[in-house]
C-alpha positions, 0 to 999 in steps of 0.5 A: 500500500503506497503512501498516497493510497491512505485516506487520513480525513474522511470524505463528506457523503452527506451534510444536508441535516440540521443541527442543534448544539447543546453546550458552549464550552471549549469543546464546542467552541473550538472542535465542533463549531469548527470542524463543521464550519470548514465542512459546511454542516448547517448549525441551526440553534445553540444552547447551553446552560447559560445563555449569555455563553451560547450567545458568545459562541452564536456569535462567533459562529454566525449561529442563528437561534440561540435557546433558553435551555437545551431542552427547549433547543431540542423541542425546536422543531428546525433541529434534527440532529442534537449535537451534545456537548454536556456533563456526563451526569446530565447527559443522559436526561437530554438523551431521553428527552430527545428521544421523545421528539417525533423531529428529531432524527439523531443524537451524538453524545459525549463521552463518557457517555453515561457515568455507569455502564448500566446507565449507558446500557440502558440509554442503548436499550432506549434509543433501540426501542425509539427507532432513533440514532445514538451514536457517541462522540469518540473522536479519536478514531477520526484522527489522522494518524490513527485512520491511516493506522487501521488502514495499513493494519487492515491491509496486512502489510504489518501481518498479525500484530503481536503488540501495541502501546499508547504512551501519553504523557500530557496533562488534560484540561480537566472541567470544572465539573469532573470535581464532583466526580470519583473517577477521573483519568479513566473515565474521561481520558483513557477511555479514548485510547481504550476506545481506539485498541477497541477499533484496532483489535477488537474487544479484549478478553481481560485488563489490568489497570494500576493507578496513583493519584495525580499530584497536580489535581487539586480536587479529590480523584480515585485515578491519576496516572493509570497504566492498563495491559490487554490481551485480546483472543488474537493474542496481540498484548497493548498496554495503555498508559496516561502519565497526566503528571508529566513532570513539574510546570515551572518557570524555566522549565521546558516542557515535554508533553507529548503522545507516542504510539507503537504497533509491532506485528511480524511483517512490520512495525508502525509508530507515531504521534497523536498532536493534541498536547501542543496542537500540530498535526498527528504523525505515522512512519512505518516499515514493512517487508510485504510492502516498503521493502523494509524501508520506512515510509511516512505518509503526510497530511496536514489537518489535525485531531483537533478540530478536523477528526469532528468532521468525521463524527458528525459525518457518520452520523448524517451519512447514517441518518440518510442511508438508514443504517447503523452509524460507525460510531453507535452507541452498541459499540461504545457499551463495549468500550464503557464495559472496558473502562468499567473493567479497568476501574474493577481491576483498580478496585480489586487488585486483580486482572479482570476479565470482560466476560465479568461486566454485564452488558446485556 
């Protein structure tokens, strides 16, 4: 497979639905709003939990109904698809409103989607019966490095993939309203890269996670710096680890921060970087003796995880909406990747290998 073969951004099947934006944070700000500007998806409404924030981000964007509440956004009978960008403990209240509204077509979610995987068991069961889409916003298969990735590993140029990491060591912009929760890296910043080996290899049969607490959160946490090791019937061996501390921010100190990951298999080894912590684009160079000869080949692109791979998300989902089938990004899939994380939290908890025949997602 040559390097000029890989499709790093997806292409725009379909942009034709329109679009409520629940929540004016930095995420919508800066992702959402952005990604569908340069992709031309119509954003017809916004609201968040003050309205006065909405109105900001309204105006930047040139967006033009700005609602009271979500709710009544959602009740707005111009929106289509809910786009939300909300706590996780409120989340799945707007989701079943949503669900509710006979104009309403879809909805993206964040993650985490719910706080309990039984929670989002039961948000999947709902939107089933409603006939309506929920798909869950994990953008970090859309980012350009990790696209390309799957690409080469689906052609076999690496042959069977024997092991995988995900080396982080970058500090978070935790929210405001994480403080009120208990579980903190998991949940809210592994769950990305759990996700991802989940799209790579599929679902693992067993994790163990270890943790400490973070020195820098001033706020209580059960889970700072985490490490997690998977196995998966394939036998592929991947090992997830978020340093959030990453060493002191200092005056005079230089900083560091950076995301890296590895994928050796037994025809090839591929590498790269994810962008986010200093906001460049994504990096991959690989090498394979079924296709490079040996040599090492680094495929380029321009764009960015941060805002481009949201241009993917809500594609998908429009392009699910028009054709009446399931989104890449459904909200069965990403039951999986919550009964993961929970089963990371388990392991934590118990001090043991867990594994996922053990959580419940029926």
């Amino acid at each position: 497979m040559a390097g000029t073969d890989f499709e790093p951004d997806v292409k725009i099947r379909t942009r034709e639905y329109r679009i409520g934006c629940v929540g004016a944070g930095m995420i919508m700000a800066e992702c959402h709003l952005a990604a569908y500007a340069q992709a031309g998806f119509p954003v017809v409404a916004i609201a968040s939990r003050t309205k006065a924030s909405a109105e900001k981000v309204a105006r930047r964007w040139n967006i033009p109904i700005v609602h009271d509440t979500p709710e009544q956004l959602i009740e707005d009978p111009n929106v289509e698809i809910v786009d939300l960008a909300f706590p996780p403990d409120q989340q799945p209240a707007l989701i079943r409103h949503a669900l509710k509204q006979p104009h309403i077509k879809a909805i993206l979610a964040q993650k985490p989607l719910a706080l309990s995987v039984e929670e989002a068991v039961r948000l999947r069961d709902e939107a089933a019966r409603s006939g309506k889409i929920l798909s869950v916003n994990q953008n970090m298969r859309y980012d350009q490095s990790i696209r390309v990735l799957k690409q080469i590993i689906d052609s076999g140029a690496l042959g069977d993939i024997v092991f995988a990491q995900i080396d982080m060591h970058a500090i978070p912009h935790w929210q405001s309203f994480l403080a009120g929760y208990d579980r903190l890296t998991l949940a809210n910043m592994s769950v990305h890269h759990l996700d991802v080996l989940r799209f790579l290899f599929g679902d693992p049969q067993e994790i163990t996670t270890l943790t400490r607490k973070d020195p820098r959160t001033k706020f209580d946490h059960s889970d700072g710096i985490t490490v997690s090791t998977l196995r998966f019937p394939s036998r592929v061996l991947a090992v997830s680890l978020e340093d959030v501390w990453s060493g002191p921010r200092e005056q005079g100190y230089r900083d560091d921060q950076h995301i890296n990951w590895r994928v050796d298999g037994t025809r090839g080894v591929a590498k790269g970087t994810i962008g986010w912590p200093t906001g460049v684009a994504s990096t991959l160079t690989y090498a394979s003796t079924e296709t490079t000869g040996g040599e090492w080949v680094t495929p380029n692109w321009d764009t960015m995880w941060f805002p481009h791979a949201f241009i993917g998300v809500m594609e998908q989902l429009q392009h699910a909406v028009k054709t009446d089938t399931p989104p890449a990004l459904s909200v069965a899939d990403n039951v999986k990747t919550m009964a993961l994380v929970e089963a990371g939290y388990r392991s934590m908890a118990e001090g043991r290998t867990v594994k996922l025949s053990e959580i419940s997602i029926d």
